[in-house]
N, CA, C and O of each residue as an XYZ file, in Angstrom:
308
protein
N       0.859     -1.177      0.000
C       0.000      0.000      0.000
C       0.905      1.241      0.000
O       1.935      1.228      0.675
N       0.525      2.421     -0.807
C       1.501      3.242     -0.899
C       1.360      4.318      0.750
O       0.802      4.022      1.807
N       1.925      5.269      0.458
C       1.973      6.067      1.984
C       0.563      6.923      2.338
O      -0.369      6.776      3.129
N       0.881      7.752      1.457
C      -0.961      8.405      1.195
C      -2.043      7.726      1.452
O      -3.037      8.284      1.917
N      -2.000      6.246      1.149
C      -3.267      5.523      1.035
C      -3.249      5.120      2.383
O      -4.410      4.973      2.765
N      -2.625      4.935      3.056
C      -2.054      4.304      4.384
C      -2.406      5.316      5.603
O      -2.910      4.889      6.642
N      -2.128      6.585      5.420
C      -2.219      8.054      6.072
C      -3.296      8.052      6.221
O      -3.851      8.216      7.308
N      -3.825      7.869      5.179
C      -5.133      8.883      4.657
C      -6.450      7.485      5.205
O      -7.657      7.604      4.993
N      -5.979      6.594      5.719
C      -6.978      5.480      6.239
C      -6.569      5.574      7.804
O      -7.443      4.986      8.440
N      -5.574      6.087      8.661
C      -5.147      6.476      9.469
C      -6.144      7.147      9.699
O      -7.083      6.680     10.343
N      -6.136      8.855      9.030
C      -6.716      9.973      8.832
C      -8.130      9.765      9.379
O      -8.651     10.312     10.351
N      -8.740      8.665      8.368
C      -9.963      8.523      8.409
C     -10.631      7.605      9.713
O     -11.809      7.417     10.018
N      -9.711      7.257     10.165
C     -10.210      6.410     11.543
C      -9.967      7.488     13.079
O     -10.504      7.537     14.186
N      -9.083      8.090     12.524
C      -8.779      8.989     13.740
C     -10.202     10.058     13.970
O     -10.527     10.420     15.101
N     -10.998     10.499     12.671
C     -12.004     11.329     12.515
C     -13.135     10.517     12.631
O     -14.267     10.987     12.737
N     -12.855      9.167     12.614
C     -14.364      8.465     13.014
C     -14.298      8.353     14.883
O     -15.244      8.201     15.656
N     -13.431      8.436     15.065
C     -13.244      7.695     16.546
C     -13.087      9.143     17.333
O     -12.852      9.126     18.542
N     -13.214     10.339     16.657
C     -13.534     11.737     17.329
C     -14.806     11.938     17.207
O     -15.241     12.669     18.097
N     -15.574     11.581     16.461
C     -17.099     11.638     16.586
C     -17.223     12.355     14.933
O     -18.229     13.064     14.903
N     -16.631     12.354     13.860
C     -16.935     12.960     12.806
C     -16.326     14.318     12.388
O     -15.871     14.337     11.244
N     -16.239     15.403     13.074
C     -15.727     16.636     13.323
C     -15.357     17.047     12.127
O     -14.579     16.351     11.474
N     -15.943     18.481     11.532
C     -16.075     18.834     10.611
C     -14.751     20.010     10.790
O     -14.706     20.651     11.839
N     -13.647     20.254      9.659
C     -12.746     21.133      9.867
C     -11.485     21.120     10.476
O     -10.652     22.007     10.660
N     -11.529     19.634     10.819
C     -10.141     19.140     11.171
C      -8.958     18.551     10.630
O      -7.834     18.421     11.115
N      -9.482     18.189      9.424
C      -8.998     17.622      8.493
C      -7.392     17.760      8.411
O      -6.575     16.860      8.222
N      -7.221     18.814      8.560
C      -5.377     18.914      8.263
C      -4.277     18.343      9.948
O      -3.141     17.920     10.162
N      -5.508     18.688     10.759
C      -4.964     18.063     12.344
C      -4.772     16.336     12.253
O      -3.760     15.697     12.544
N      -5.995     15.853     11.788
C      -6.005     14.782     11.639
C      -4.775     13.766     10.447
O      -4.107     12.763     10.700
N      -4.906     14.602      9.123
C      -3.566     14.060      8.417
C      -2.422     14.313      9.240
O      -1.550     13.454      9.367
N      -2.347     15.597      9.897
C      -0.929     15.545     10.266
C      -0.706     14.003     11.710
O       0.066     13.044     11.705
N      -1.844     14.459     12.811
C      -1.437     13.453     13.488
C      -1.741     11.592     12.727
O      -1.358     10.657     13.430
N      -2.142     11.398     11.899
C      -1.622      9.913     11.326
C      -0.719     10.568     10.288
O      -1.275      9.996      9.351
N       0.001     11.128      9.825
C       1.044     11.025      9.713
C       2.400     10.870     10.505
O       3.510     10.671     10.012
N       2.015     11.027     12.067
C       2.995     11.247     13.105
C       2.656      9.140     13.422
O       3.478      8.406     13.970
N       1.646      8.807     13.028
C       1.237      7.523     13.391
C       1.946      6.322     12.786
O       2.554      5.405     13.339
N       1.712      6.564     11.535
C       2.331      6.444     10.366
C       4.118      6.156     10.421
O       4.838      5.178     10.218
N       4.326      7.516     10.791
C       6.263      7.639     10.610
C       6.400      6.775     12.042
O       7.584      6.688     12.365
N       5.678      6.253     12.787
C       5.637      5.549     14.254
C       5.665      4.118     14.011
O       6.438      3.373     14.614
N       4.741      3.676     13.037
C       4.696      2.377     13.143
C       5.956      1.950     11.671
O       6.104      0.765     11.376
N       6.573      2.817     11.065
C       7.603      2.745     10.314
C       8.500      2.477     11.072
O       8.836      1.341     10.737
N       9.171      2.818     11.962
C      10.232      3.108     13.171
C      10.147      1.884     13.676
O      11.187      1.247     13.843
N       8.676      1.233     14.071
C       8.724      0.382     14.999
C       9.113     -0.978     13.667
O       9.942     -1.857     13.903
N       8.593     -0.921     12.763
C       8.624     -2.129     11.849
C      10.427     -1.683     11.311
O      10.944     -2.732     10.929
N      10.994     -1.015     11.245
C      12.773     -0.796     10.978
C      13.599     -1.487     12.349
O      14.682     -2.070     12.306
N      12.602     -1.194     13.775
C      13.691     -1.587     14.840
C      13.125     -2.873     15.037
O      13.562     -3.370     16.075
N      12.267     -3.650     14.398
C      12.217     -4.961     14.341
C      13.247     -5.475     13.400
O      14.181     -6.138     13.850
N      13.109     -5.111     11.571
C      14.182     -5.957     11.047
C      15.372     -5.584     11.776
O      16.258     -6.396     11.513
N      15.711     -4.811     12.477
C      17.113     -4.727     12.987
C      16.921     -5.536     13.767
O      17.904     -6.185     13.410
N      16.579     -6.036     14.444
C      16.714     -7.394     15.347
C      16.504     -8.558     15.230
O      16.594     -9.448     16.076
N      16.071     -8.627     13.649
C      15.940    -10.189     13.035
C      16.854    -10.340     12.819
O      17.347    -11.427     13.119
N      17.805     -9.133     12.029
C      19.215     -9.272     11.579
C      20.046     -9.773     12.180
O      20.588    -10.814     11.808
N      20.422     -8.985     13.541
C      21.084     -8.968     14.732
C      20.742     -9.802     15.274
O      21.588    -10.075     16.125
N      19.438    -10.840     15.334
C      19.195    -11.793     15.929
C      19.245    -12.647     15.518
O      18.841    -13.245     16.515
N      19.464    -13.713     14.549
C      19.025    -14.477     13.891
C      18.530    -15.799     14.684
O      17.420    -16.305     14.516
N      19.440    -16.242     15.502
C      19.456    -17.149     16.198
C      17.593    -17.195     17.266
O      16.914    -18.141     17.664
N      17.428    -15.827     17.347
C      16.174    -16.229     17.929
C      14.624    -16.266     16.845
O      13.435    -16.172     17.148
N      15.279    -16.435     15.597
C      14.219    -16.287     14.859
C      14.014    -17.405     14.401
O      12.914    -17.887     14.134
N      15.504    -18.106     14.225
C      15.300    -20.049     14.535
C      14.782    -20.695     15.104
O      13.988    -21.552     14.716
N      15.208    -20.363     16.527
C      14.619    -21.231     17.627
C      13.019    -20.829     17.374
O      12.371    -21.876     17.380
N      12.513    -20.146     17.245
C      10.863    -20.184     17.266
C      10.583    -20.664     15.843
O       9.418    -20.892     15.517
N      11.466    -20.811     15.081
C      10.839    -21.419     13.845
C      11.121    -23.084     13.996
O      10.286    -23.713     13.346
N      12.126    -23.971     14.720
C      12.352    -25.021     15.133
C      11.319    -25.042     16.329
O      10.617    -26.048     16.423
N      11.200    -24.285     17.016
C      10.481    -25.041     18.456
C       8.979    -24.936     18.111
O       8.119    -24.969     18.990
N       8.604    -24.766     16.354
C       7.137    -24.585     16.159
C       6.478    -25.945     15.121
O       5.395    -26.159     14.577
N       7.702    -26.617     15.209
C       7.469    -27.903     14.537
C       7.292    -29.010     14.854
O       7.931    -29.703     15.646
N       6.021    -29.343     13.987
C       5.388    -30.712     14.845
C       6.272    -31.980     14.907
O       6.981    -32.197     13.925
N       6.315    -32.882     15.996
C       5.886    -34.037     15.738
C       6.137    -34.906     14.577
O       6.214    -34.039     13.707
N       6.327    -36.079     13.935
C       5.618    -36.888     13.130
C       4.724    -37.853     14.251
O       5.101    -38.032     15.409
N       3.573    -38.385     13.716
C       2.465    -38.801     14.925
C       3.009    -40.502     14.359
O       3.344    -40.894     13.242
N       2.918    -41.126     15.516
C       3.448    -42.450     15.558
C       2.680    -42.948     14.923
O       1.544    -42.518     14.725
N       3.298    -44.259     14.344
C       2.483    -45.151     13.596
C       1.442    -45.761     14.295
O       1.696    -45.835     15.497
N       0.300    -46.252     13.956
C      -1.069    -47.042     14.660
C      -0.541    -48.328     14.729
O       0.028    -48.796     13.743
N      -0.652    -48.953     15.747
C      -0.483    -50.177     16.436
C      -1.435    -51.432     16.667
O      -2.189    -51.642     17.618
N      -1.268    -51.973     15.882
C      -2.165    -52.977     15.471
C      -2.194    -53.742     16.785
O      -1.167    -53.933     17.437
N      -3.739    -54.299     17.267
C      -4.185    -54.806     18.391
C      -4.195    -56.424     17.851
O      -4.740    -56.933     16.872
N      -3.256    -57.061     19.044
C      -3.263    -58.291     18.765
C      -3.969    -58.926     19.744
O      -3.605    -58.896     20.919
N      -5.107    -59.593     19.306
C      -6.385    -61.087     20.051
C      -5.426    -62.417     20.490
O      -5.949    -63.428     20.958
């Protein structure tokens, strides 16, 4: 999704969840744009720690694997 489109759905939730408010419009882009450059920051200081981490991005990808389920055991009369 490009940035605008992203903002501007920001924008539009921030003005639903104020009650509608007529004339705010440029308060509202600016603060999801402050939302916006926020959750950018937070998604950059994550890959920096996949990088820097690698080892813990293994272990949860190994410790998320099943099992093979044992074979069925035939009942002997």
């Amino acid at each position: 999704m490009q940035h605008d489109d992203e903002v501007k759905q920001i924008a539009y939730k921030i003005w639903e969840d104020e009650g509608h408010p007529q004339g705010r419009d440029e308060d509202h882009w600016f603060r999801a744009e402050a939302v916006w450059q926020e959750r950018q920051a937070q998604t950059e200081h994550m890959a920096d720690d996949v990088v820097s981490r690698p080892d813990l991005v293994a272990s949860k990808v190994v410790g998320k694997r099943k099992q093979a389920p044992e074979p069925a055991r035939q009942c002997k009369e």
